[in-house]
Residue, then its C-alpha position, 0 to 999 in steps of 0.5 A: x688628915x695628914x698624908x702620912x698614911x697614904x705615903x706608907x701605902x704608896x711605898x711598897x708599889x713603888x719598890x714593887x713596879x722598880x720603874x718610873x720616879x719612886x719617891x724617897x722620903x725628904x732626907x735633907x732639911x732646910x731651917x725654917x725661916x722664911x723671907x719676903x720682900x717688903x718693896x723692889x727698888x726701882x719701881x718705873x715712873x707711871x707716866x714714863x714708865x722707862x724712867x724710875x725715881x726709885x732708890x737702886x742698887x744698895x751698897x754697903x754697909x747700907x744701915x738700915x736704922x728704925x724710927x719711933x714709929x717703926x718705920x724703917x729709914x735707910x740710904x740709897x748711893x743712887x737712884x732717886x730723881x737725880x740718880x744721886x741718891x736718896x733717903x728713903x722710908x718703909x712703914x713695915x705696919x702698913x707696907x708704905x714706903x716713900x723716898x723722902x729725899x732725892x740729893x740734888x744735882x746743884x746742891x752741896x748736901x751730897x751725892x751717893x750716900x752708901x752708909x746707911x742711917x744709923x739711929x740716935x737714941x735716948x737715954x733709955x735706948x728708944x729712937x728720938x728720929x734724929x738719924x745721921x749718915x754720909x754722902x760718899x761724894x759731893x758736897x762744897x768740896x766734892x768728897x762727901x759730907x756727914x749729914x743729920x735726917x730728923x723725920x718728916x723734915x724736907x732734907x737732911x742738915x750738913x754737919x760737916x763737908x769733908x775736905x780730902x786734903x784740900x785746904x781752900x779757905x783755911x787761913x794758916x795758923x802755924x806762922x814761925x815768922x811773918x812771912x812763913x806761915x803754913x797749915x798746922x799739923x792739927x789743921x791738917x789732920x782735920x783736913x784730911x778726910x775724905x769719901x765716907x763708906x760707913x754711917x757714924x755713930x753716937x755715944x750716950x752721951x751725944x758725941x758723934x765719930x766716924x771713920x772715912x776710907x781716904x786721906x788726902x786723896x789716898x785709901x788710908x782713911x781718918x778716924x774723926x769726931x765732929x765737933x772742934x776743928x774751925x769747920x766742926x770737925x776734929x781727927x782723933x788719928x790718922x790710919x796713914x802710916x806714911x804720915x810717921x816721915x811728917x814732922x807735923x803729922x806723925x803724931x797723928x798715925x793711928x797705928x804704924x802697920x793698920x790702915x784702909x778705915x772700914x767701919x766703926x760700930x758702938x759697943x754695949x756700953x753707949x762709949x767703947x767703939x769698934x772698927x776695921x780696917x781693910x789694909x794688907x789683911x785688916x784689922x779689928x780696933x777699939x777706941x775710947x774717943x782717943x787714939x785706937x787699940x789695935x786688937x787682931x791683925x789677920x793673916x790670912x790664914x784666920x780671914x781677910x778684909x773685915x767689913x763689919x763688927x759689932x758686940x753680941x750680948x756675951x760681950x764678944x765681938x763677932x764679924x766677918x771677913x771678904x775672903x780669907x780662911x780655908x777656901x778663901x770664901x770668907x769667915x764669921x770670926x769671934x774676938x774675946x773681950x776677956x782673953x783677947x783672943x781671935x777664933x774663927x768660927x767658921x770658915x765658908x766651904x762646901x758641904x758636900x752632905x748639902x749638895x755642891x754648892x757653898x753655903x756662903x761665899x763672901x760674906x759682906x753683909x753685917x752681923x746682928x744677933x737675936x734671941x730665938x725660941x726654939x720650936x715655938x717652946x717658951x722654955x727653949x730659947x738661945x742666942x743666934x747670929x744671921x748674916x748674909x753671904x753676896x754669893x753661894x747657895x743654890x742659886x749661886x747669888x746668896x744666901x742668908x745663913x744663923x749660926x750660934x754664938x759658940x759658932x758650929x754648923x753654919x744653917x742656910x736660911x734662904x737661897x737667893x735665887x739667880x733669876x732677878x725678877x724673884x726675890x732679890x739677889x747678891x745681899x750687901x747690906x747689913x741686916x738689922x733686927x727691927x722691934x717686931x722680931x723680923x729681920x731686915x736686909x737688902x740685896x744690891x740687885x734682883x727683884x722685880x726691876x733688878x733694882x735690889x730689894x729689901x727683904x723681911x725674914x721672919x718665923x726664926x728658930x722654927x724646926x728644919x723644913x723637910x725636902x724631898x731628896x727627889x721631887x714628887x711627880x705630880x699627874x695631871x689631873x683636871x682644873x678645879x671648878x667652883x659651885x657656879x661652874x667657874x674654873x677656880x684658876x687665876x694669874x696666881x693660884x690654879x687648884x686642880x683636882x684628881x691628882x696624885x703625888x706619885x707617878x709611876x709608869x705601868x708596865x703593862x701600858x707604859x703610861x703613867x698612873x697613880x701609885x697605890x690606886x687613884x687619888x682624890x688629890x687636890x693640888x696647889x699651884x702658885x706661880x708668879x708669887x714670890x716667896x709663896x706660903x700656904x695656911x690651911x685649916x681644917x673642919x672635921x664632922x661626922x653626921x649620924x645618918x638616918x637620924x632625924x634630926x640629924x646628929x653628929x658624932x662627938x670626940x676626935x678624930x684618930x689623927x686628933x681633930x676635934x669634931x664639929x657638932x653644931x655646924x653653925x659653929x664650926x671647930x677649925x684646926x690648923x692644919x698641920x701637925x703641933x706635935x711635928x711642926x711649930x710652923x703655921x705653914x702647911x707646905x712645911x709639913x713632914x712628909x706633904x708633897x711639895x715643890x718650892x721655888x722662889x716664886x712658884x709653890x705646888x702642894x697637894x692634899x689627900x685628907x683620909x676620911x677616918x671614922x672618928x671612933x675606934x669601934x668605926x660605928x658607922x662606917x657603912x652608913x655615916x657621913x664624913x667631912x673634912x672642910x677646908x679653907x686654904x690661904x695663898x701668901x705672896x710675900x708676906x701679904x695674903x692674897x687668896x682663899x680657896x674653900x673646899x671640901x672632901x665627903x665620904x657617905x658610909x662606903x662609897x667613894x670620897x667626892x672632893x668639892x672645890x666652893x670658891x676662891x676669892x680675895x681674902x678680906x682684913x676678917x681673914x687675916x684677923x681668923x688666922x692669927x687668931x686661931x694660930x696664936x690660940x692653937x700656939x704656933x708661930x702667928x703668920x704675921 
């Protein structure tokens, strides 16, 4: 069925009219992960609508962390009733999300949390739902908080209210004499920190540490660990080297040249932590729970301001830097726990072979590996990293991009688009890999109310997606009309009949025509849907004309469907080539005629009306038919069916037939994974 035939065909007239908008086959290849948007912050209040309580404007890290259920569980620094946050909720099972927590104005839990949640665990490694956080400000001293969210509970606990230098309350404990008391160098040290970026972290064993960026109203930053202390909070170093001048102090300094604390992840074994540091050109660290090991000071040179870290499988630890590297457009970088040793594994700059644009430009957005099956093949199966870049791509506002663990090209995933209303733009927050398979992230903007958004990638380690080096042109042709005489044209999907992919100018009248003869086409066009797929699928018969009864011919067709023989029960294929695609999307076919955009998908098909058996018996008097039935996806949830269908008697002229278009039902989506998954391509889900 495939337009493969047709498109050789067109070729040779297009060389010989040398005018109009000759098509080039695709030459250039984007990887075949696709990206939905699982909700828009900053959804308008119904009864007002220019009022939103909606979470807005994600910050880094922004963890992102998964409960029992599977229900995602993350922060907001603003937003919310109060505009001062909030924790908030997605179901990616049944696409509900709720924010279960506004932080209050005249409360001293805290304000703009932009660490995200990061998840305790059991000792099997499951979730028990007890996630823990920080507020970046409020609190009893206005400077933040450590906070515990158990699930369905109505606010979060205090852990701890940091201080910031501010010693109100604190009874001295360092006295030499009765009259000349002072702060201990411990009640001091524990005093110190101050506004929390990054989310804490558990061991397995149940011991929380953190790390915030200021000390004593400075950008240093504390490395801590809750418990002890007289308010339940114990420094483990400060990351302070001015402290190495106080008597009392300096034995707290982390390091005398490593300051401006970043983050801090748990390493493979539930003990070993890692961190950053964004000072001069930063750092990467290591910590038992007793003072730091500084692994890599940057240069410059090798990247600088690392903003994440974690451990990948192979024991390595891998991050990324803001900036710094060739192009000072940032780097992912690989540290060998073995050789102690720093490599950069890519350094962002232009691929001229891609086009101008940068395949990422600062990549602020977290690290997270995944196992990915090639091609849809069981037996081929290796580790990737995916990251998010805040800029670069296409659109200039982003991009999603895989590399491997040995680094090579970096692969593009997703462009984010500039216009805001789409898919969300400029991703800060860490990506997470849910255990469904899908990866998660946030963006600091876009959407549908410029709000950010979260965002799903799914269909990972699938072929490159061909794309036309130049856009097919596509004749008018006329709208669609079902069997009631309806035009089949909605606010989402309008299917146009009697087109052509590719339009040349006659040079006899100047006009344009359909290269290669007039085409049966049926075209495609969805707008105002964000993220747009297409699935297809195909009924193949041939009816033995003149025989009563009637009877079909058996077998395959020449391009390998299976023919129906009992209408009754129809012979469904999906509608794309295994041997080419492992992608259930028919848009990602070789060779099919697509214009994509983030909210707009054009495609058009022509299915070749083959007599099934190579001897052609029947071809003057057989009846053929190809049936179809066309599903629309709009970010990820299937919102249209189009049945139609193409026939051909002996040798006349094909007739294309458009049934219906309608809503599809919970029956459908159950058809399509069904058949997907038997006919072994990656489910649509």
């Amino acid at each position: 069925m495939r337009l493969l035939p047709s498109v050789k065909s067109a070729l040779p007239l297009l060389l010989l009219l040398g005018t109009g908008t000759g098509q080039t086959p695709p030459g250039q290849t984007t990887p075949a992960g696709r990206v939905c948007v699982a909700h828009d912050f900053g959804a308008p209040k119904t009864t007002v609508p220019t009022i939103s309580e909606d979470a807005i404007w994600n910050l880094d890290p922004g963890l992102l962390a998964e409960g029992p259920d599977g229900s995602i569980y993350s922060t907001s620094p603003t937003g919310g009733k109060h505009l001062r946050g909030s924790i908030w909720r997605y179901d990616p099972a049944t696409r509900q999300y709720q924010v279960v927590y506004d932080f209050p104005v005249g409360d001293t839990t805290g304000s703009g949390p932009r660490s995200g949640l990061v998840a305790a665990k059991d000792a099997g490694g499951r979730p028990t739902g007890t996630f823990y956080g920080t507020a970046y400000g409020g609190g009893r001293w206005g400077v933040g908080t450590v906070f515990r969210y158990q699930a369905g509970a109505a606010k979060p606990q205090v852990l701890y209210h940091f201080r910031n230098g501010i010693m109100t309350g604190l009874v001295p404990r360092d006295c030499p004499t009765p009259t000349t008391c002072r702060y201990s160098g411990r009640q001091r040290a524990d005093g110190a920190a101050g506004y929390p970026i990054s989310a804490p972290v558990v061991t397995s064993d149940g011991t929380v540490y953190g790390v915030t960026g200021y000390s004593n109203n400075q950008g240093f930053g504390v490395f801590y660990q809750l418990g002890g202390g007289e308010e339940g909070l114990t420094a483990v170093c400060l990351f302070d080297y001015r402290m190495l001048g106080d008597r009392d102090l300096k034995g707290f300094v982390c390091h005398p040249r490593v300051f401006g604390a970043r983050t801090i992840s748990l390493g493979n074994d539930g003990r070993t932590l890692y961190g950053t540091t964004t000072g001069g050109y930063g750092s990467i660290w290591s910590s038992t729970g007793s003072g730091i090991q500084v692994l890599h000071e940057f240069k410059l040179t090798d990247g600088t301001k690392p903003l994440n870290i974690i451990q990948a499988s192979n024991g390595n630890l891998f991050g990324t830097t803001l900036a710094g590297g060739e192009i000072g457009a940032g780097t992912v970088f690989r540290f060998s726990t073995v050789n102690n040793s720093l490599q950069t594994l890519t350094a962002f700059k232009a691929d001229y072979k891609l086009g101008s644009w940068l395949p990422g430009l600062n990549p602020v957005a977290g690290l997270v590996e995944r196992l990915d099956t090639l091609n849809n093949e069981p037996s081929q199966t290796v580790y990737s990293l995916y990251g998010a870049a805040k800029f670069g791509g296409r659109g200039g506002r982003g991009t999603i991009y895989r590399m491997g663990l040995s680094g090579g090209d970096v692969q593009v995933v997703h462009h984010f688009p500039n216009g805001w209303k789409e898919s969300g733009r400029s991703p800060i927050g860490t990506l997470m890999l849910h255990s469904g398979g899908a990866i998660y992230g946030t963006t600091y903007q876009g959407g549908e109310y410029d709000g950010g958004v979260l965002w799903r990638l799914t269909g990972l380690g699938l072929p490159d997606i061909p794309n036309w080096t130049v856009m097919p042109k596509f004749t008018v042709g006329a709208i669609a009309t079902d069997a009631a005489g309806k035009p089949v044209r909605d606010n989402l999907l309008t299917v146009r009949t009697g087109v052509c992919a590719y339009q040349v100018i006659d040079p006899k009248t100047n006009q344009p025509v359909c290269a290669g003869g007039t085409w049966e086409g049926v075209k495609f066009e969805a707008v105002n849907c964000h993220n747009p797929h297409f699935v297809q699928f195909i009924s193949r018969e041939e009816i033995m004309t003149g025989t009563t009864p009637l009877q079909w011919r058996s077998g395959t067709t020449p391009l390998g469907y299976q023919l129906t023989t009992n209408p009754s029960s129809p012979v469904w294929d999906i509608d794309v080539g295994r041997s080419t695609a492992a992608d259930a999307f028919w848009e990602n076919a070789p060779a099919n005629p697509v214009i994509r955009g983030p909210a707009m998908l054009t495609n058009l098909d022509n299915p070749t009306m083959f007599a099934a058996d190579t001897l052609k018996l029947g071809i003057d008097t057989d009846t053929r038919r190809a049936t179809f039935r066309t599903y629309l996806y709009c970010d990820c949830e299937l919102k249209r069916l189009v049945q139609w269908s193409k026939e051909k008697v002996g040798r006349a002229l094909p007739v294309t037939r458009v049934h219906s278009m309608t809503l599809p039902t919970a029956a459908d989506q159950a058809f399509i994974d069904g058949l997907v998954k038997a006919q072994g391509f990656v489910p649509v889900t």
